[in-house]
C-alpha positions as CSV (number, residue, x, y, z in Angstrom):
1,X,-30.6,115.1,-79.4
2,X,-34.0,115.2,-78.4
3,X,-34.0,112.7,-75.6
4,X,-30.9,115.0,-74.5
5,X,-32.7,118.2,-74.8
6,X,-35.8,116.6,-72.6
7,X,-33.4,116.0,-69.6
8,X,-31.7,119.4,-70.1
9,X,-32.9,119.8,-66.4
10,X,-30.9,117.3,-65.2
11,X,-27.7,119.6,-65.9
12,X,-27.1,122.6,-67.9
13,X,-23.2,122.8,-67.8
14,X,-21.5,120.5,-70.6
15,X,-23.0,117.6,-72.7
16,X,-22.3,114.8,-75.2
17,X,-22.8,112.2,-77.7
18,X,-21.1,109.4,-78.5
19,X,-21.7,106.8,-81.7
20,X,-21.2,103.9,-82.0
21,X,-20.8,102.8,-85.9
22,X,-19.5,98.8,-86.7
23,X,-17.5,98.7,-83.0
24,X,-16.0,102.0,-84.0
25,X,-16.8,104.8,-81.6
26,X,-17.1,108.4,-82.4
27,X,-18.0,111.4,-80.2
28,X,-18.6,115.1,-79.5
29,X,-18.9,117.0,-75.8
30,X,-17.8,120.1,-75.5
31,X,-19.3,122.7,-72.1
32,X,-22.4,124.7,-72.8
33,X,-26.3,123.4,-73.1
34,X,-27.6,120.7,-75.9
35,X,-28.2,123.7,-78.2
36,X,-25.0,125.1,-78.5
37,X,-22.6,122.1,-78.1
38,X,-25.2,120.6,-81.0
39,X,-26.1,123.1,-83.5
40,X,-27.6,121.4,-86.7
41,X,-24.1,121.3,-88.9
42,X,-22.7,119.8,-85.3
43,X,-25.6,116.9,-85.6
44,X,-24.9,116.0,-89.0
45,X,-21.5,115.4,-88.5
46,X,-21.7,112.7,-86.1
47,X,-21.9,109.4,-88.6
48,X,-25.0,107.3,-88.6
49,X,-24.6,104.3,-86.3
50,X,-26.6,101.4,-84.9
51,X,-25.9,102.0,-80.9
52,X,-25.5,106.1,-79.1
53,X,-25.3,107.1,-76.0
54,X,-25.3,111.2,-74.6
55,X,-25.2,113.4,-71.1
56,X,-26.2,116.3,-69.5
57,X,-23.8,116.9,-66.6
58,X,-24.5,118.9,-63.1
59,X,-21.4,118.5,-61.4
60,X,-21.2,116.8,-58.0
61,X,-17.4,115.5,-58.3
62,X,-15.2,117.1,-60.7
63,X,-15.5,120.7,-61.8
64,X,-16.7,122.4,-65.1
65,X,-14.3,121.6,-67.3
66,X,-14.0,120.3,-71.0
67,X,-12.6,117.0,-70.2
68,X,-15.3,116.1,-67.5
69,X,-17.9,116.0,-69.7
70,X,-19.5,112.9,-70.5
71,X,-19.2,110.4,-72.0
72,X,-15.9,108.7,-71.6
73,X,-14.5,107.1,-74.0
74,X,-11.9,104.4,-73.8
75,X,-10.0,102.0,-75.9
76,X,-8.8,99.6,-74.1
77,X,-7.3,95.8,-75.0
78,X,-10.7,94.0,-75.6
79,X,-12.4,97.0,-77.1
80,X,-13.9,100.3,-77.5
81,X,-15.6,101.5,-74.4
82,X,-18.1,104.8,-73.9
83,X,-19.5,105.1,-70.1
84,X,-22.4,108.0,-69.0
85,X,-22.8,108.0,-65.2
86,X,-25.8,110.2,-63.2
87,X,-24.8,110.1,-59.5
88,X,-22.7,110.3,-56.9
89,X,-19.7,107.8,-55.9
90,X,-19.1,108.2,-52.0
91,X,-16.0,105.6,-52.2
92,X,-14.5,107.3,-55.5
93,X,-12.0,109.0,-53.2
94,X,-10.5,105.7,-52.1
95,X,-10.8,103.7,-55.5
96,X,-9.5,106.6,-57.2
97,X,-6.3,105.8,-54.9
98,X,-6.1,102.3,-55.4
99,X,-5.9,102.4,-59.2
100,X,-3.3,105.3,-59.2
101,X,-1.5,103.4,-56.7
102,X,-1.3,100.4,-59.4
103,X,-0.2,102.5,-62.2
104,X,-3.4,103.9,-63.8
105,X,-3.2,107.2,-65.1
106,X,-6.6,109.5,-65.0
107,X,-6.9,112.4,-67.3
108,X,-10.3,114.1,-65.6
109,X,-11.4,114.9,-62.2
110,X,-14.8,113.0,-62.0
111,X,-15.9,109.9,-60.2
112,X,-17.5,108.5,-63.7
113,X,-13.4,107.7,-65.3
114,X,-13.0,105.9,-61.7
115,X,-15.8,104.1,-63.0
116,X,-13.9,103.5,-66.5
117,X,-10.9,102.4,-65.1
118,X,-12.5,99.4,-62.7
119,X,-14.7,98.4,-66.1
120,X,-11.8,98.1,-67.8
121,X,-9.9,96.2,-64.8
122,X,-12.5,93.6,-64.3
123,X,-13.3,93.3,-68.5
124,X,-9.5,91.8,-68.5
125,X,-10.7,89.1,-66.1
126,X,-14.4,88.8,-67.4
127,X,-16.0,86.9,-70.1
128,X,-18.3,89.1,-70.8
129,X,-18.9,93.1,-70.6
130,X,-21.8,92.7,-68.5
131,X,-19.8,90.4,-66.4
132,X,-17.1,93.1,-65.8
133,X,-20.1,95.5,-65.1
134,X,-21.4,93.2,-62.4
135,X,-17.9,92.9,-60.9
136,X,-17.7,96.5,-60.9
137,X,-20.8,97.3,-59.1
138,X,-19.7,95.2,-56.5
139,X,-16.7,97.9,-55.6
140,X,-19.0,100.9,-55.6
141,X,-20.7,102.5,-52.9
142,X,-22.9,105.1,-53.9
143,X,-25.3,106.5,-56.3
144,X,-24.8,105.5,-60.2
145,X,-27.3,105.2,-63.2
146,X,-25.0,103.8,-66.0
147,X,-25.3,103.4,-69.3
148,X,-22.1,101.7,-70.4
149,X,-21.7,100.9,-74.6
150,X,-19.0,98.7,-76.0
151,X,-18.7,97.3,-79.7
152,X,-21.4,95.4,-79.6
153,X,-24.1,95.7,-76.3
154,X,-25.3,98.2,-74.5
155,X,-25.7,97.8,-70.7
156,X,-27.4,100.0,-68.4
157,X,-27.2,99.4,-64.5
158,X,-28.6,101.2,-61.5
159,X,-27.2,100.8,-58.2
160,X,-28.8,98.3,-55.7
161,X,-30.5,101.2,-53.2
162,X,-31.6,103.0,-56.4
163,X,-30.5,105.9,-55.5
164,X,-30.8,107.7,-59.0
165,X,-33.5,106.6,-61.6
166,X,-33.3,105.0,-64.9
167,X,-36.0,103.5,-67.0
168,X,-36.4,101.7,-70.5
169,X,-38.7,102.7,-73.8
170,X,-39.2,101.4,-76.7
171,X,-39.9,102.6,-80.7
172,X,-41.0,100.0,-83.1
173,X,-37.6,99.0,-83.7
174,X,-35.4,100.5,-81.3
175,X,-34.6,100.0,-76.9
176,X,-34.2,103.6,-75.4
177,X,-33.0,104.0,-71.8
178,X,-33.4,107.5,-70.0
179,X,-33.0,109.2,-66.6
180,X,-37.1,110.0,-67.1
181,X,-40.0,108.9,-69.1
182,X,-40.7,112.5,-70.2
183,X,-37.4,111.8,-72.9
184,X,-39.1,108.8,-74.4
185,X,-42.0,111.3,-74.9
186,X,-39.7,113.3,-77.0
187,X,-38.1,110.4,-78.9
188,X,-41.4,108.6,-80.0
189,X,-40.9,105.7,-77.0
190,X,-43.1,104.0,-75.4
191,X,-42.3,103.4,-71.7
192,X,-41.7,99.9,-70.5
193,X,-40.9,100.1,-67.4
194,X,-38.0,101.1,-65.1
195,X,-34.2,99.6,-64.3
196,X,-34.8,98.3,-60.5
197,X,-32.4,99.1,-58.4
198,X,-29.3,96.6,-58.5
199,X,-30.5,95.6,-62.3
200,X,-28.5,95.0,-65.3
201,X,-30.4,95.2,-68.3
202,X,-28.0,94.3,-71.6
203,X,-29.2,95.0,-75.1
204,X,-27.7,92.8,-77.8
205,X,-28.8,93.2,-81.3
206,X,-32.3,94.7,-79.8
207,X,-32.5,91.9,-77.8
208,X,-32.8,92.1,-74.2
209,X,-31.7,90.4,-71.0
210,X,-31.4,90.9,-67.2
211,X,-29.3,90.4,-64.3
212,X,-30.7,90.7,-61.0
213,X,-28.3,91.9,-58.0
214,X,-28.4,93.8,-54.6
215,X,-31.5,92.6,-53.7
216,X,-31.1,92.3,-50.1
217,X,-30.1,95.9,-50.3
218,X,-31.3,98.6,-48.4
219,X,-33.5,101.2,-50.6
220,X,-33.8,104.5,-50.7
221,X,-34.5,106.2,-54.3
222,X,-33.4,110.0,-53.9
223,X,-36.6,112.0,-52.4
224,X,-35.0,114.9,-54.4
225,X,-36.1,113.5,-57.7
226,X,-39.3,114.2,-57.0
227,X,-39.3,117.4,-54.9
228,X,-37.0,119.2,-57.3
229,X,-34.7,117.2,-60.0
230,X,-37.4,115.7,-62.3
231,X,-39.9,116.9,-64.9
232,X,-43.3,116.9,-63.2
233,X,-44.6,114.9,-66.5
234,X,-42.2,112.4,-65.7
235,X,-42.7,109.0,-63.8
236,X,-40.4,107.7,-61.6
237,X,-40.7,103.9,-60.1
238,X,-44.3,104.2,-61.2
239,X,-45.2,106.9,-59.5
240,X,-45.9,111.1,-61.1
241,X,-44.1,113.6,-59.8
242,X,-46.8,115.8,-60.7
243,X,-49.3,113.8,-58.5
244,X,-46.3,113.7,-55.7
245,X,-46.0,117.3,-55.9
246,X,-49.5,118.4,-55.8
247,X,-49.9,115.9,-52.8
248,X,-47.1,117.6,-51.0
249,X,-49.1,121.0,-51.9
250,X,-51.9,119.8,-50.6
251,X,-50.6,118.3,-47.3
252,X,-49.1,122.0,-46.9
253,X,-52.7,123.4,-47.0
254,X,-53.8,121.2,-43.6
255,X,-50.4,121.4,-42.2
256,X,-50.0,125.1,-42.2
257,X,-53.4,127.0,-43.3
258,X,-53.4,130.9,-43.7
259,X,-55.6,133.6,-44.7
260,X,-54.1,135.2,-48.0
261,X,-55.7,136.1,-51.1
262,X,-53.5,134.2,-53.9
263,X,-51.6,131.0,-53.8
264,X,-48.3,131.2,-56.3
265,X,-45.3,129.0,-56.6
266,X,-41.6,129.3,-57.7
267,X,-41.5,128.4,-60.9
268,X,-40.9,125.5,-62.2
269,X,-40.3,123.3,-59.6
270,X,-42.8,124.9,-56.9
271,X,-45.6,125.3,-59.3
272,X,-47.3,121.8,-58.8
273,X,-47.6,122.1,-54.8
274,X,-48.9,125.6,-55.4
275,X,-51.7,123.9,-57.5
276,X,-52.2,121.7,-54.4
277,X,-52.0,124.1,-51.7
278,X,-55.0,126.3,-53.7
279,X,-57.3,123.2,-54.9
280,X,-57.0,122.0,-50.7
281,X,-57.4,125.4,-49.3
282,X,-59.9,126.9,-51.5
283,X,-57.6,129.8,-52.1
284,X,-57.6,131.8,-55.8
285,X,-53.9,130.1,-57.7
286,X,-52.0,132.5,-59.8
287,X,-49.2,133.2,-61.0
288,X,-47.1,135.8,-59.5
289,X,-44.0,135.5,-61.7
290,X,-43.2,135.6,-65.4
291,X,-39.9,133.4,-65.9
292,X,-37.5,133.6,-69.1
293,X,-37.3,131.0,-71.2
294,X,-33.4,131.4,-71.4
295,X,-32.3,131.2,-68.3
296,X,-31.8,128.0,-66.8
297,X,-31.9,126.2,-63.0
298,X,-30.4,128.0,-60.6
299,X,-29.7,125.4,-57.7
300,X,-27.9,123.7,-60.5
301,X,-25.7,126.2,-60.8
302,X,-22.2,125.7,-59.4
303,X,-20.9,129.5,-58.2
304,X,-23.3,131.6,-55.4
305,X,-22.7,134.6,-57.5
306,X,-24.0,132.8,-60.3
307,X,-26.9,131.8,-58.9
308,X,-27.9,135.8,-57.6
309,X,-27.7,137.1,-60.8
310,X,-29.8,134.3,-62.3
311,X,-32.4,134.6,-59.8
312,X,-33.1,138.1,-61.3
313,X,-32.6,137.4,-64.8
314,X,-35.0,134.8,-64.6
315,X,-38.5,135.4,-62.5
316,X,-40.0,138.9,-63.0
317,X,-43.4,139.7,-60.5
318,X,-46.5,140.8,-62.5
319,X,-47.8,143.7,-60.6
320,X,-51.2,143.6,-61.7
321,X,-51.3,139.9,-60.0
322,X,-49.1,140.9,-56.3
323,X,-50.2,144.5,-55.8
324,X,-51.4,144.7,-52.6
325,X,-51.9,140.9,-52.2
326,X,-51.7,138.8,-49.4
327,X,-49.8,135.8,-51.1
328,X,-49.0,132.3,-50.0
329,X,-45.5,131.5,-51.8
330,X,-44.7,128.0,-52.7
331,X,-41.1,126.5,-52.9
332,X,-39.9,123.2,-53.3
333,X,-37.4,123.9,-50.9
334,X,-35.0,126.1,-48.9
335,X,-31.2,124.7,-49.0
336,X,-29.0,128.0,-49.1
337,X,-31.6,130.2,-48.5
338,X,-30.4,133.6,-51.2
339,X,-32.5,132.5,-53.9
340,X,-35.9,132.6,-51.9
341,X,-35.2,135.6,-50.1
342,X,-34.6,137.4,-53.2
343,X,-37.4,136.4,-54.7
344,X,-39.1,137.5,-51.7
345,X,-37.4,140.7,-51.6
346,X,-38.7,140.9,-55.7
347,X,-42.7,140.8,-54.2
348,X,-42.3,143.1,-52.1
349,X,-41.1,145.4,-54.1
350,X,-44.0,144.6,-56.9
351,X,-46.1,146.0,-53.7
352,X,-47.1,142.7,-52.2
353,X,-48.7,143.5,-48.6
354,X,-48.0,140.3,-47.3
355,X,-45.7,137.3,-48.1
356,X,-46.5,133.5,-46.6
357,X,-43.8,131.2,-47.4
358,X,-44.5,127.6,-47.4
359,X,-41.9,124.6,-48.5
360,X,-43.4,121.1,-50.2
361,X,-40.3,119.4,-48.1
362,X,-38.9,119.3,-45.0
363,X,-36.3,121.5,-43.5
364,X,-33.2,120.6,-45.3
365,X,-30.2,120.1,-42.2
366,X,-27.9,117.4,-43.4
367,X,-25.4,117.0,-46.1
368,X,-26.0,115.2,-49.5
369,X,-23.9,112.2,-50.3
370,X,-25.6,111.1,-53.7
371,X,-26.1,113.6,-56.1
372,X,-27.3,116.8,-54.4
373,X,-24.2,119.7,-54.3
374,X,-24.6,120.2,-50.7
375,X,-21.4,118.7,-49.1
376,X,-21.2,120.3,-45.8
377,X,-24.3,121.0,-43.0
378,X,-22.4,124.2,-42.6
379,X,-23.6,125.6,-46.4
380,X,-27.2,125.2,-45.1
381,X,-29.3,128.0,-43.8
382,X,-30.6,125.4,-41.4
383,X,-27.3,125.6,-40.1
384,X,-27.6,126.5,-36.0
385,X,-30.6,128.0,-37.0
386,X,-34.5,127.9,-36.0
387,X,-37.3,128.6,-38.3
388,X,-37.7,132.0,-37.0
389,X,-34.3,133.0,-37.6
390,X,-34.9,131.6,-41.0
391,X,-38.0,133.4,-41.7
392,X,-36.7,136.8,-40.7
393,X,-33.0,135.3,-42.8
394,X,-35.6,135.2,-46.1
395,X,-38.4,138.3,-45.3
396,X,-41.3,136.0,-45.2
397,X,-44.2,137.0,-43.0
398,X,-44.7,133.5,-42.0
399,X,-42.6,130.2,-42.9
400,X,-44.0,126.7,-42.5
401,X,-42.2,123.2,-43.9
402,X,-43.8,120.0,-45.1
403,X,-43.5,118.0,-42.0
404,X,-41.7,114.3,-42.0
405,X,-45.1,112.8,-40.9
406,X,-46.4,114.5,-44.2
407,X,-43.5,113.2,-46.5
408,X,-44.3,109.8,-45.2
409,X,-48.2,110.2,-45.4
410,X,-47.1,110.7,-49.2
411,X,-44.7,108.2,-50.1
412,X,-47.4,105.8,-48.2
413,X,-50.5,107.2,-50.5
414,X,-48.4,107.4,-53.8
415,X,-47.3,103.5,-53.1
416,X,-43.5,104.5,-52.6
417,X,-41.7,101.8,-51.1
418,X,-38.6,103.8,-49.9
419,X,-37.3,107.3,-50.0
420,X,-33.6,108.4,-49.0
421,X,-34.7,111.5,-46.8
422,X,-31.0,111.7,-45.6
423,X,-30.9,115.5,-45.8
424,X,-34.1,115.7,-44.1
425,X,-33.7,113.2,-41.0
426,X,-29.2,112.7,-41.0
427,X,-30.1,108.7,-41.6
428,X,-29.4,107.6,-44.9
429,X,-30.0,104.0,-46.4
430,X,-26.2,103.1,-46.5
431,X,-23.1,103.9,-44.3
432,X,-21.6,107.4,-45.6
433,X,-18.5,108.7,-45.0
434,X,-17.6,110.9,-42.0
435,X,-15.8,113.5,-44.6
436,X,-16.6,114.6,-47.8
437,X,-13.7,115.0,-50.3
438,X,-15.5,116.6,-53.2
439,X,-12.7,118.5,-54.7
440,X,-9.9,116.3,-53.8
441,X,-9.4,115.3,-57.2
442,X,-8.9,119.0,-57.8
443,X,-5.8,119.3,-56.1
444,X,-2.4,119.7,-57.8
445,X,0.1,117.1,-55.6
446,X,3.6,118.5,-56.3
C-alpha cells in the first residue's frame, strides 16, 4: 500500500491489489484513491503471500468504471494470471477486433484486458510465461509498462521506445518494481536501476533474469514524465526531475526575462521551474498559493467541469504575498487552457497588479497517442490560435513558452538520450494512427 500511495499521482480514479498466495490469486479494486479503496480492516483482509502486484489508474482508454480497474485477473488453462498496464495501446482498436472476431469475449473497456487476452493466446503456444510475454510485445504498438504475475514469476516489460517508465528496487530480501524511484523510497528499497525500453526482466523465486528486445527501436521516453506526470524526487532513466525542472525554469529566465517583483509557480508541478526562473533571474521566489492537501490533480481529472471546481477548491492566493505585486507565474504547461486562466483570474482578484505567465514547455499543438488524455488537436487552446490570442484567452499580462531549442539544450545537459516531444513538434518516434478511437470500446453495437 505504500508503494501505491507514493504513485497516487500517477492516477487518482480507482486502484488495486492483487495477491498472490501458493499459485492462488486473490484481489481487491474497487474506484476511489488508495485510502479509501484500502482502509486498514480492507488491508488485513488481503491474505499474506509471497508475490503482489497493485495500480493507480488515470484513464486514457476505457472509462471510470468498476471493472476497469486494475489489475486483471484471469484464469486461464495453464494458470492464474494478474496483468497492471501504465500506457497507452495505439493498435488496441484493431487487436481488440481480431480477438472478438475469433471468439473472445471482453468484460471491460480498457486496452490492458486486450493485453490479457493476447498473454493468454500466445501462453497456449509458449513454453514459458515470459515467452508468451515476448510474443505479445511483438503485436503491440504503443506505450505499456507491465507488470504481468502468474503462479510462480513475476515479469515486468517496457515497451521498446520506452515510452512510459519502470524501474527495479530492492529490500534485503525482496525485488520491487515501480513506475518511479520515489515508491521504493516509501517501501524501504533501494534503487537498482531502471527496465530499458524493450526489456523483460523475470523474477523467479527472487532470482532475476533478462530478455533483451526492440533494440533497433526508435526511442522516445514521454517528455511529459518529466514536465508534469512524475514526483520531482523521483528519477527517471537516471536522470531528476527536479534537476530537469529547475533547468527548464532556469532556461525560462534567459529565454523570456521580465521585471516583476516575485517569482511563484503552480503548485505542485510548476514549483521546481519557479525555483529556477528566481535562482537565474535573481528575482525574490515565493509562494503565491496555499493548496489543499485533499484535493487531487486536476489535469488528471476526466470531466472539464470537474476540473473548474477543483481548480478552486484546491489553490487559494495569500494576499499578504500578491497584493500589489508584479508576479512571474510558473506553469508546467498550458493544454486546455481553463485551469490557468482561473488561477489567473484568482491573483487578480487577491490584488495582484501585474501577472507574467511563463510555461517550463513548449506550446502544446498536437495530440497525444501514449498516455496523455488529449486525443484531438481540436481540445487544445493552441488550436488555430497565436500566443496573443492565448494570452488575452488566459488574462496574463505577458505569456512566454520554453522554446524547442531550450527543451533540447536540456535533454542534452541532463544526458537524455531521447524524448517523445510529439505534442510539441507533431513527429513522434513511431507511426500513429490517422484517427483516434478512444471511446470506441464504449459503444453499445446492437
Amino acid at each position: 500500500m505504500f508503494g501505491l500511495s507514493a504513485l497516487q499521482h500517477r492516477g487518482e480514479e480507482s486502484c488495486g491489489i492483487a495477491i498472490n498466495r501458493e499459485g492462488i490469486i486473490s484481489y481487491r479494486k474497487d474506484l476511489g484513491l488508495v485510502s479509501k479503496v484500502f482502509p486498514k480492516h480492507e488491508l488485513e483482509a488481503l491474505p499474506e503471500g509471497k508475490m503482489g502486484i497493485g495500480h493507480v489508474r488515470y484513464s486514457t482508454t476505457g472509462e471510470a468504471r468498476k471493472e476497469n480497474a486494475q489489475p486483471m485477473v484471469i484464469r486461464h488453462k495453464k494458470g492464474n494470471l494478474a496483468v497492471v498496464h501504465n500506457g497507452n495501446l495505439i493498435n488496441a482498436y484493431d487487436l481488440r477486433k481480431e480477438l472478438e472476431e475469433k471468439g473472445a469475449i471482453f468484460t471491460t473497456t480498457t486496452d490492458t484486458e486486450v493485453i490479457c487476452h493476447i498473454i493468454v493466446q500466445e501462453r497456449l503456444k509458449a513454453k514459458s510465461i515470459e515467452e508468451a510475454v515476448q510474443n505479445t510485445m511483438k503485436r503491440l504498438k504503443g506505450s505499456y509498462a507491465l507488470l504481468v504475475m502468474s503462479s510462480t514469476k513475476l515479469i515486468a516489460a517496457r515497451d521498446p521506445q520506452g515510452f512510459k517508465p519502470l524501474c527495479i528496487g530492492k529490500t534485503e530480501n525482496r525485488t520491487v518494481f515501480a513506475s518511479e524511484s520515489c515508491a521504493l523510497d516509501l517501501t524501504g528499497a533501494e534503487f537498482i536501476r531502471d527496465v530499458k525500453p524493450g526489456e523483460i526482466v523475470i523474477l523467479t523465486n527472487n532470482e532475476m533474469t533478462s530478455i533483451q528486445t526492440g533494440e533497433d527501436e526508435p526511442k522516445g521516453l514521454c517528455s511529459f514524465e518529466y514536465i508534469y506526470f512524475a514526483r520531482p524526487d523521483s528519477v527517471i532513466d537516471g536522470i531528476s526531475v527536479h534537476k530537469f525542472r529547475e533547468d527548464a525554469g532556469r532556461c525560462l529566465a534567459k529565454q523570456a526575462p521580465v521585471d516583476a517583483d516575485i517569482v511563484a509557480g503552480v503548485p505542485d508541478s510548476g514549483l521546481d521551474a519557479a525555483l529556477g526562473y528566481s535562482k537565474e533571474s535573481g528575482i525574490h521566489y515565493d509562494m503565491a498559493f496555499t493548496k489543499s492537501k485533499y484535493i487531487g490533480r486536476t489535469f488528471i481529472q476526466n470531466a472539464q467541469d470537474t476540473r473548474n471546481e477543483l481548480v478552486g477548491l484546491k489553490l487559494n492566493p495569500i494576499p499578504i504575498v500578491v497584493k500589489d505585486k508584479r508576479i512571474v507565474l510558473i506553469d508546467d504547461s498550458i493544454v486546455r487552457g481553463t485551469t490557468i486562466r482561473k488561477i489567473i483570474a484568482v491573483l487578480r482578484r487577491a490584488g495582484a497588479k501585474e501577472v507574467h505567465l511563463r510555461i517550463a514547455s513548449p506550446a502544446f499543438i498536437d495530440a497525444c497517442y501514449f498516455g496523455t488524455d488529449i486525443d484531438s488537436k481540436e481540445n487544445l487552446i493552441t488550436y488555430q490560435r497565436t500566443v496573443e490570442d492565448i494570452r488575452q484567452i488566459v488574462g496574463a499580462d505577458s505569456l512566454e513558452y520554453l522554446s524547442l531549442e531550450s527543451l533540447k539544450d536540456i535533454t542534452k545537459n541532463c544526458n537524455i538520450p531521447n524524448l517523445c516531444t510529439g505534442c510539441f513538434t507533431g513527429k513522434y518516434p513511431i507511426e500513429v494512427p490517422k484517427e483516434i478511437k478512444k471511446n470506441t470500446f464504449e459503444e453499445i453495437k446492437l
